[in-house]
N, CA and C atoms as an extended XYZ file, in Angstrom:
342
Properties=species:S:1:pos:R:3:atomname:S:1:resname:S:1:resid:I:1 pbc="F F F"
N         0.840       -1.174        0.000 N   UNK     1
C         0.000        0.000        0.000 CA  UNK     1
C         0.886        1.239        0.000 C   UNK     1
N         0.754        2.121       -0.796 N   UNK     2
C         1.713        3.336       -1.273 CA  UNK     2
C         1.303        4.321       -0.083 C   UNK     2
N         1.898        4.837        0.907 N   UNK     3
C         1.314        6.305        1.613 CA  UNK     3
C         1.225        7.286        0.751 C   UNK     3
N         0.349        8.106        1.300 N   UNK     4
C        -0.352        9.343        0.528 CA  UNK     4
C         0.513       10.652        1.051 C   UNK     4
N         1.905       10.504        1.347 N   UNK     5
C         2.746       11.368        1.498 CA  UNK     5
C         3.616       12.352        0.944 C   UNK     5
N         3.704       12.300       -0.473 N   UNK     6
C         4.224       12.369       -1.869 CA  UNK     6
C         4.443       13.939       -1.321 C   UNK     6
N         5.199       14.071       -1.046 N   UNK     7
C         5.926       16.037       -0.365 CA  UNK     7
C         6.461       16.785       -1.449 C   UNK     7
N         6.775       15.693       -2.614 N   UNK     8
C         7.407       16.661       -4.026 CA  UNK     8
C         6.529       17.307       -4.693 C   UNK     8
N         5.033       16.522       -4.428 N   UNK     9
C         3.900       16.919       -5.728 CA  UNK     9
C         3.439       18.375       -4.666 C   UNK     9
N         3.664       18.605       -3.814 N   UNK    10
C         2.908       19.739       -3.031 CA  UNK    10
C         3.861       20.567       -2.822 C   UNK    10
N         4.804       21.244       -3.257 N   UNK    11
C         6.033       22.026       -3.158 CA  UNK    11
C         5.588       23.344       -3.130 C   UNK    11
N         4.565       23.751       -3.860 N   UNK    12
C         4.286       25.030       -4.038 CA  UNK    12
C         2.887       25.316       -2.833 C   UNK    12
N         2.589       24.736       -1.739 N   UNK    13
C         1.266       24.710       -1.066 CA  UNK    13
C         2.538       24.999        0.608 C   UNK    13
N         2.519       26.035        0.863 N   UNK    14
C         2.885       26.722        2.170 CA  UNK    14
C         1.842       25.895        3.319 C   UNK    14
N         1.150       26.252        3.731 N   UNK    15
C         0.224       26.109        4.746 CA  UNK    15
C        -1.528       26.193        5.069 C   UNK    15
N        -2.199       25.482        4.830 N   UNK    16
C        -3.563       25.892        4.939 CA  UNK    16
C        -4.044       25.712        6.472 C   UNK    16
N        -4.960       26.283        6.768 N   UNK    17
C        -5.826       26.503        7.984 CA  UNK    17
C        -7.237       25.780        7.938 C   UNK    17
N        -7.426       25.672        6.813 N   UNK    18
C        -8.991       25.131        6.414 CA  UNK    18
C        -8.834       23.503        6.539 C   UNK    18
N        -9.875       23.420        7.332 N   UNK    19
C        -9.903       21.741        8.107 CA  UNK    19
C       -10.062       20.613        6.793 C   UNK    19
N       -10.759       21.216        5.573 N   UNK    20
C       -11.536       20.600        4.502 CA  UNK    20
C       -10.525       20.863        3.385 C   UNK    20
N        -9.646       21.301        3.311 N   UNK    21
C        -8.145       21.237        2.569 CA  UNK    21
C        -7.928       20.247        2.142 C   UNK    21
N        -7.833       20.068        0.912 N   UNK    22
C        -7.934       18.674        0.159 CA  UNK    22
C        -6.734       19.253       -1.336 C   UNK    22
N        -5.689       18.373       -1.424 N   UNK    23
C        -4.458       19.055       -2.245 CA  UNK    23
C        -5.187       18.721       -3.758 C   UNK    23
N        -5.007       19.237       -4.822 N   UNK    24
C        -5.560       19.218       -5.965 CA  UNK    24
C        -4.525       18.522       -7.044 C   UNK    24
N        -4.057       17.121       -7.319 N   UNK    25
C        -2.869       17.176       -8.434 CA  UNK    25
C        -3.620       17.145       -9.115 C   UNK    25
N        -2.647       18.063      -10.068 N   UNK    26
C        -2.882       18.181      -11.492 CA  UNK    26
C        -1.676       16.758      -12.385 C   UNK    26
N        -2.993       15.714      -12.439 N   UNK    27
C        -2.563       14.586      -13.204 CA  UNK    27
C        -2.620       14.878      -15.102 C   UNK    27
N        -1.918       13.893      -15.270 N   UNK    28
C        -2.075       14.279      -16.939 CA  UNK    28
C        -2.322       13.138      -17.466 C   UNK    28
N        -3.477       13.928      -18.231 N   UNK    29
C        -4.185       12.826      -18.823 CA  UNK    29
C        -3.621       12.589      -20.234 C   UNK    29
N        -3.516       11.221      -20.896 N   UNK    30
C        -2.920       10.641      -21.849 CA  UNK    30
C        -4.104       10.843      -22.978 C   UNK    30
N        -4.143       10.979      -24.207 N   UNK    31
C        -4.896       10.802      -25.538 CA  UNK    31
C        -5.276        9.545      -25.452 C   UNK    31
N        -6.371        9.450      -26.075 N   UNK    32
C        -6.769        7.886      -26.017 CA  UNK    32
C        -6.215        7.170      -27.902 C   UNK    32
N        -6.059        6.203      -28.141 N   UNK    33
C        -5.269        6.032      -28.838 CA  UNK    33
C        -6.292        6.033      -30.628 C   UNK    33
N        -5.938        6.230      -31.511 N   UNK    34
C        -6.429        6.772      -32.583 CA  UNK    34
C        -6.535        5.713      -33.495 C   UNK    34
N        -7.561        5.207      -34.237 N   UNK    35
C        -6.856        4.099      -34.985 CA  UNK    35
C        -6.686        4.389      -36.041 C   UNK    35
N        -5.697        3.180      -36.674 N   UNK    36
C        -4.689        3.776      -37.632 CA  UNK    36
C        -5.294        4.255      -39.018 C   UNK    36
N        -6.327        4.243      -39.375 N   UNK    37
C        -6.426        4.905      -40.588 CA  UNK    37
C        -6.824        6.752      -40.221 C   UNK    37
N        -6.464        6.721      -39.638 N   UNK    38
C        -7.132        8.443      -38.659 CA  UNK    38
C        -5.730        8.847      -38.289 C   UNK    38
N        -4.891        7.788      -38.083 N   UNK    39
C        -3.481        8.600      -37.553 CA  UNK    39
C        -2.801        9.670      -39.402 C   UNK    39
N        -2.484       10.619      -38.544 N   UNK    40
C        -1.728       11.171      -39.936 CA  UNK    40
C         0.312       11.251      -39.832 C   UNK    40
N         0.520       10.013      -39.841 N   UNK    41
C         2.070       10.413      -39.946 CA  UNK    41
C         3.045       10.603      -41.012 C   UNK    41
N         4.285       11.555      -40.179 N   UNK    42
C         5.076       12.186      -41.015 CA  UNK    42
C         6.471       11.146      -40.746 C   UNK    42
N         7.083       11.232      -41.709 N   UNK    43
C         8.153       10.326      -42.054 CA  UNK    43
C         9.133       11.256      -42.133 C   UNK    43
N        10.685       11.477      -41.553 N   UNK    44
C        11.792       12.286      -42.005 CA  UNK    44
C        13.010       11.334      -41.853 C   UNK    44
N        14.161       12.434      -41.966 N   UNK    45
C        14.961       11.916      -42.315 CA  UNK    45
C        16.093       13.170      -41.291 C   UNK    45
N        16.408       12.825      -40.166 N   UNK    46
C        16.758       13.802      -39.194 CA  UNK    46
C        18.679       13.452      -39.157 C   UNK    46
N        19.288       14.847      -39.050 N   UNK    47
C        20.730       14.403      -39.156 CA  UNK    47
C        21.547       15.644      -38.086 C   UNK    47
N        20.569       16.343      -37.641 N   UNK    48
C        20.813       17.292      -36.441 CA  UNK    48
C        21.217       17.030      -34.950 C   UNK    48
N        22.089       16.842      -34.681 N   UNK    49
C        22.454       16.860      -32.934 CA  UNK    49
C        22.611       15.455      -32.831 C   UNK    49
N        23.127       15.138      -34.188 N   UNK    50
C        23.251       13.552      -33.533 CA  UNK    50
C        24.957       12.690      -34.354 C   UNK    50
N        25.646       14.312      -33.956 N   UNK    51
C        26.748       14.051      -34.502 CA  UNK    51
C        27.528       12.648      -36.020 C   UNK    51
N        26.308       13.777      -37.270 N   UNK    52
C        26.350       13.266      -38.169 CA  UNK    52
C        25.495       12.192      -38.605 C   UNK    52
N        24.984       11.133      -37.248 N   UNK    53
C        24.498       10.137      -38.028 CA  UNK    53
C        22.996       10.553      -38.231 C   UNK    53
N        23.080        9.465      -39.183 N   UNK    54
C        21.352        9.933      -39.782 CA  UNK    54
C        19.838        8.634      -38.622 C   UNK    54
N        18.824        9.413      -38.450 N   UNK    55
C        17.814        8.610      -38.160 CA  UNK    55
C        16.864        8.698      -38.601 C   UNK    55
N        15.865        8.220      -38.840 N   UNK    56
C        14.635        7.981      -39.425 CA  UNK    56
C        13.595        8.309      -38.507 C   UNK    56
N        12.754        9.573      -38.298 N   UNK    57
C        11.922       10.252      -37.337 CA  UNK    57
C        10.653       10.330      -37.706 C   UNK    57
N         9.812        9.438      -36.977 N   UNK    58
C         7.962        9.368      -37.133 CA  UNK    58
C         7.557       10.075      -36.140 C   UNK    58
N         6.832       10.965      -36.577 N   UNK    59
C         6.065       12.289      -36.008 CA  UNK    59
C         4.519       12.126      -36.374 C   UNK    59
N         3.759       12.691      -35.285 N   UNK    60
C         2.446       13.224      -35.541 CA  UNK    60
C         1.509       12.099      -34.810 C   UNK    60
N         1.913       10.728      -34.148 N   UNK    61
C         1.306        9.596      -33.411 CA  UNK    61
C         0.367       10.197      -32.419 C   UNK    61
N        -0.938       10.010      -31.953 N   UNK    62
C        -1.694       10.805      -31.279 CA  UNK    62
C        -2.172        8.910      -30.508 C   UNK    62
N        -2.043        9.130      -29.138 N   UNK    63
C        -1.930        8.108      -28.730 CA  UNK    63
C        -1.714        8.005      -27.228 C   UNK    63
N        -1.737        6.885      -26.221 N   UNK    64
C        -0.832        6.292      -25.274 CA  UNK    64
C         0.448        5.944      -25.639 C   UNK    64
N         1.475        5.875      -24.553 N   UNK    65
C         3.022        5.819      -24.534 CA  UNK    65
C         2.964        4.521      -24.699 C   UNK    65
N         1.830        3.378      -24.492 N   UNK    66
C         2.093        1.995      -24.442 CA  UNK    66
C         1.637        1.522      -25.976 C   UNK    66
N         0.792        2.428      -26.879 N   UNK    67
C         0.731        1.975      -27.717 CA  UNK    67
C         1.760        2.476      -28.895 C   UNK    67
N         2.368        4.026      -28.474 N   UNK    68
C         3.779        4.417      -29.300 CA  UNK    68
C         4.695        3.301      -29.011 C   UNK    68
N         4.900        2.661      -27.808 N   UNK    69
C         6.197        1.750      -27.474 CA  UNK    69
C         5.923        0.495      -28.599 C   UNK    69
N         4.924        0.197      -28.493 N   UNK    70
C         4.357       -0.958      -29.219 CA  UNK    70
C         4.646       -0.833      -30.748 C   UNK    70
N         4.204        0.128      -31.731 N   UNK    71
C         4.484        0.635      -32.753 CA  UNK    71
C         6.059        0.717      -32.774 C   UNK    71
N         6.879        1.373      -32.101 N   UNK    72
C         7.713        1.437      -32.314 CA  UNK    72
C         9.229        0.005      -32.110 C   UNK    72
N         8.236       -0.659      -31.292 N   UNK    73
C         9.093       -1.988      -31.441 CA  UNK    73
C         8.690       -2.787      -32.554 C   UNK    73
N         7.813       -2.770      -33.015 N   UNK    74
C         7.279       -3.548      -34.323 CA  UNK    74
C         7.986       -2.690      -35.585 C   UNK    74
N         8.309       -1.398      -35.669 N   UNK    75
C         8.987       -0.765      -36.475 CA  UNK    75
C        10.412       -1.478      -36.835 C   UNK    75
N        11.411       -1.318      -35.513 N   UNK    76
C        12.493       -1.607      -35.095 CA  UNK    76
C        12.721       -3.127      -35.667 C   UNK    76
N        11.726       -3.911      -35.284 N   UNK    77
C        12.361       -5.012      -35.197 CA  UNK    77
C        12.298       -5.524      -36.847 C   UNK    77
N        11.263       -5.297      -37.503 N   UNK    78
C        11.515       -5.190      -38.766 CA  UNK    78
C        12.293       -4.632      -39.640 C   UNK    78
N        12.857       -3.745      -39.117 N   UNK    79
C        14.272       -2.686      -40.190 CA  UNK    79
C        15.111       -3.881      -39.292 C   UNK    79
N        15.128       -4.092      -38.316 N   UNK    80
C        16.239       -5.053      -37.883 CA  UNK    80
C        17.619       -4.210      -37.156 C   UNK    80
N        17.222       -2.699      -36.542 N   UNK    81
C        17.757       -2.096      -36.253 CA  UNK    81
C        17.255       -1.258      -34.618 C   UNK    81
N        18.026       -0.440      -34.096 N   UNK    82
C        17.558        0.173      -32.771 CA  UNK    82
C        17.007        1.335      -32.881 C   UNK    82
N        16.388        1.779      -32.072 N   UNK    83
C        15.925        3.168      -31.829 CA  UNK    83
C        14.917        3.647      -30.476 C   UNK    83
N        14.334        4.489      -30.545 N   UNK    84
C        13.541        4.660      -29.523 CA  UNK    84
C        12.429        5.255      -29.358 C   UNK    84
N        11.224        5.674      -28.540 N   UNK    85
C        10.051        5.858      -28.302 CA  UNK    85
C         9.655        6.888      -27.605 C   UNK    85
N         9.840        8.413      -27.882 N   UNK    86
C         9.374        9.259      -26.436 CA  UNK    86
C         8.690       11.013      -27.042 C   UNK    86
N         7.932       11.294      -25.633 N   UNK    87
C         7.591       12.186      -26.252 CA  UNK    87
C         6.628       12.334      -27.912 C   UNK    87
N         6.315       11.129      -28.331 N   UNK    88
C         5.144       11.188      -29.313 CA  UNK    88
C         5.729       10.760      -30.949 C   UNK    88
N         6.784       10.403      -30.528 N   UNK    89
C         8.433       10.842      -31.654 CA  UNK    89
C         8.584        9.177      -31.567 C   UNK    89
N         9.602        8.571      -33.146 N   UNK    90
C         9.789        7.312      -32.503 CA  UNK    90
C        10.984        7.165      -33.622 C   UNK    90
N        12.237        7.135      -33.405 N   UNK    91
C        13.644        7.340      -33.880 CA  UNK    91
C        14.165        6.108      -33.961 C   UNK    91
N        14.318        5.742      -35.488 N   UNK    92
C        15.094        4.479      -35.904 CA  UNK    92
C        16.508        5.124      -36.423 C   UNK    92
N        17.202        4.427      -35.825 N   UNK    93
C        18.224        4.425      -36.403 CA  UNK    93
C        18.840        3.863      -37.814 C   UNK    93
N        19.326        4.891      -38.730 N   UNK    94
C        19.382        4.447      -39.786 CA  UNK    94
C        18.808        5.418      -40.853 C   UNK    94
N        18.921        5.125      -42.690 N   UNK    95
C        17.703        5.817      -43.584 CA  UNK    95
C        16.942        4.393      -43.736 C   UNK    95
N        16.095        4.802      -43.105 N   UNK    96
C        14.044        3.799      -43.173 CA  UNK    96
C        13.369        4.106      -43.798 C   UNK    96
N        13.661        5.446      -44.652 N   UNK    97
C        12.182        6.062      -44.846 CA  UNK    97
C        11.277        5.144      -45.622 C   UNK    97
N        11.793        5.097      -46.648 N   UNK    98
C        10.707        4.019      -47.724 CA  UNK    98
C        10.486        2.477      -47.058 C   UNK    98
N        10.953        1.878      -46.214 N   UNK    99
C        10.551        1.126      -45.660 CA  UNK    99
C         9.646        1.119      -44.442 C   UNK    99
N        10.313        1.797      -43.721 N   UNK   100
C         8.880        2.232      -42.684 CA  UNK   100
C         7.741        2.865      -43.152 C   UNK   100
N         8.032        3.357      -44.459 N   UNK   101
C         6.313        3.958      -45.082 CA  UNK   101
C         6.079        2.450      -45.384 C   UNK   101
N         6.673        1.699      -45.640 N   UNK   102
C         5.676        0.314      -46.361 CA  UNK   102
C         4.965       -0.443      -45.254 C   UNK   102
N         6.201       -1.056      -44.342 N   UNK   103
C         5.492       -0.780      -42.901 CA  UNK   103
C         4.190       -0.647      -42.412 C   UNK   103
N         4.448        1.188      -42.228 N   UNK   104
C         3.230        1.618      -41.396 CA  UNK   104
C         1.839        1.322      -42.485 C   UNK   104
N         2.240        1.351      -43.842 N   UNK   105
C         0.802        1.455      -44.754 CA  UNK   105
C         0.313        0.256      -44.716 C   UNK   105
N         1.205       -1.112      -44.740 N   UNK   106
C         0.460       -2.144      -44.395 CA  UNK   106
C        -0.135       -2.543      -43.268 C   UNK   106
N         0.243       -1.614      -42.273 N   UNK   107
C        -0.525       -2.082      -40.993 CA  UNK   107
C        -2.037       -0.961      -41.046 C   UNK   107
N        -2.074        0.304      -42.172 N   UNK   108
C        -3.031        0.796      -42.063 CA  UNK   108
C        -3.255        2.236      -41.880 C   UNK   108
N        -2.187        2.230      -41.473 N   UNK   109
C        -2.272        4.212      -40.824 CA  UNK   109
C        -1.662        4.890      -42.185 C   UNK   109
N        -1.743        5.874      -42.079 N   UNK   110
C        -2.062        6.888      -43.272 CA  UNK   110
C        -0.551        7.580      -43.064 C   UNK   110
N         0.266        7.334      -43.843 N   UNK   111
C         1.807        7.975      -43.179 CA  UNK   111
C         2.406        8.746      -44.983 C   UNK   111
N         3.288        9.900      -44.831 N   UNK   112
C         3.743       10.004      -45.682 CA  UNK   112
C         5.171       10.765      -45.332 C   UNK   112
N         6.421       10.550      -46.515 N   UNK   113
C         7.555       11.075      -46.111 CA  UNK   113
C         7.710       12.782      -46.687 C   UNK   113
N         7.847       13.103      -46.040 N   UNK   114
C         8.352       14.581      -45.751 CA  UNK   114
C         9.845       14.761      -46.490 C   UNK   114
């Protein structure tokens, strides 16, 4: 059982007097996940801040983090290469583009390269 003590989420709350003081988090709520003929993704080809090498960057996923992770390991494991999942973004390492468009179109979602 987790205590309801969490002192980091209340940092900005000094002191109340009011007996009925009840702390308010502000939770964040996740998108519910889109299905794929409604998703609109963008396909690039990113070579910025990543000291030269090139990756293959899918943008525009409107979704849960469990169903980007998911997508993006089914990406990966088919190029047969690494990458990663965050922030809405999902970075293969490597040039993918025309393959991850074949990819994503056979599974359904509506993707095009940029």
């Amino acid at each position: 059982m987790k205590k309801d003590n969490d002192w980091k989420g209340r940092l900005n709350i000094v002191y109340s007097t009011n007996p009925d003081f009840q702390f308010e988090k502000d939770e964040e709520v996740e998108p519910e996940t889109l299905e794929p003929a409604r998703q609109q993704l963008r396909i690039s080809l990113d070579k910025r801040n990543r000291n030269g090498k090139s990756v293959t960057l899918v943008t525009g996923f409107v979704g849960t983090a469990d169903d980007l992770h998911t997508l993006a390991k089914k990406l990966k494991t088919k190029c047969g290469v690494g990458g990663s999942d965050k922030e809405g973004e999902i970075l293969i390492q490597g040039d993918f583009r025309q393959k991850v468009l074949d990819i994503l179109l056979a599974e359904g979602y509506r993707a095009r390269i940029i």
